[in-house]
N, C-alpha and C positions, 0 to 999 in steps of 0.2 A: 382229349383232342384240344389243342390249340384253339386259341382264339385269334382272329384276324387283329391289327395293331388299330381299328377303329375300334373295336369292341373293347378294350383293355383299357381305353382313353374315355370309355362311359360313354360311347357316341353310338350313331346306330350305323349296324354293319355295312358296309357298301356292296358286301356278296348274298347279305340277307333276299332271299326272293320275296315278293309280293306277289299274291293271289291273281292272276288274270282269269276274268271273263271270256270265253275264246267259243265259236260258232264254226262246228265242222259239219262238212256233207261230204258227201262221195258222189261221184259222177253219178248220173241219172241213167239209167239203161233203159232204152228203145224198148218198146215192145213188139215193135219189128221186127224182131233176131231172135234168136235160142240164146239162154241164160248158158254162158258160158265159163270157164277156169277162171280168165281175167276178173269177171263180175268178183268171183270168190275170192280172188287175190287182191283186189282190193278192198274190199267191204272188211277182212281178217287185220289186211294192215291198219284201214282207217281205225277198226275196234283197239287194237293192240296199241296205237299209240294214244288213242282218247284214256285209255286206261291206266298208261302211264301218267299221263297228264293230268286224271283224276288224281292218281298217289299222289302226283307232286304237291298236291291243293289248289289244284287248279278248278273254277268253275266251267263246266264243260257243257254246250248243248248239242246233240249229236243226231242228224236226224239223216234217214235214211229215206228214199222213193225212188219210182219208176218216172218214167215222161210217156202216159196215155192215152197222149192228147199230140196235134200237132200233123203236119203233112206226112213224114216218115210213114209216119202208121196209118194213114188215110192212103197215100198211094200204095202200100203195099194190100190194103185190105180191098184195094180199088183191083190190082193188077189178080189178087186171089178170087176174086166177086163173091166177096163178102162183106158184112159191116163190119166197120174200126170195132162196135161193140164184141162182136162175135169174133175179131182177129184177138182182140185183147182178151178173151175170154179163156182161148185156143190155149194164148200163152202160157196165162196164170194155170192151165188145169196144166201144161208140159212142166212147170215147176212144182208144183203141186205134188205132181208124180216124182219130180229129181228127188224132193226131198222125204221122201218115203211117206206120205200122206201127215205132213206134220198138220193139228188143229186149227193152225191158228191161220191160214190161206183162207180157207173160207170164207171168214169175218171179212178180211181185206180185199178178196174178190169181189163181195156184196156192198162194200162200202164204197170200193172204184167205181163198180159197174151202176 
């Protein structure tokens, strides 16, 4: 493969890439609402392109969560007469369940709650 006409001249390349540092999240889903397709469709593409971006060399921080806190989930736990604890609980066991009882929910239900 060719070399660009900076590289050939002993200089440094002007198409060479440098490393970015780069800080991704994905929207925060309610815990107000049933875990939905969209949730999946986004959280797949966020992954797919953090992992290209690894390949590239890129430094990557990629942090996912919910929002379990906040009026959303207060009035809705208010309008069901139950506590936010117990509406956010609700949630987590309705995912719990989607995702065919994967381990690792537990931990994360005990650490929210």
């Amino acid at each position: 493969m060719a070399a660009c006409c900076a590289c050939q001249r002993g200089k440094l390349c002007k198409l060479a890439r440098m490393a970015r540092r780069i800080f991704v999240t994905t929207a925060l889903p309610y815990a107000n609402g049933p875990f939905h397709i969209g949730h999946i469709m986004e959280y797949i593409q966020a992954d797919i392109w953090v992992r290209f971006q690894r390949m590239q060399g890129h430094e990557l921080h990629f942090v996912g969560a919910d929002d379990a806190h906040g009026a959303p989930i207060m009035l809705k736990a208010e309008a069901e007469g139950i506590s936010p604890k117990e509406l956010i609980a609700r949630i987590f066991e309705g995912l719990h369940a989607a995702e065919g009882g994967g381990s690792h929910l537990p931990q994360v239900r005990r650490a929210v709650l």
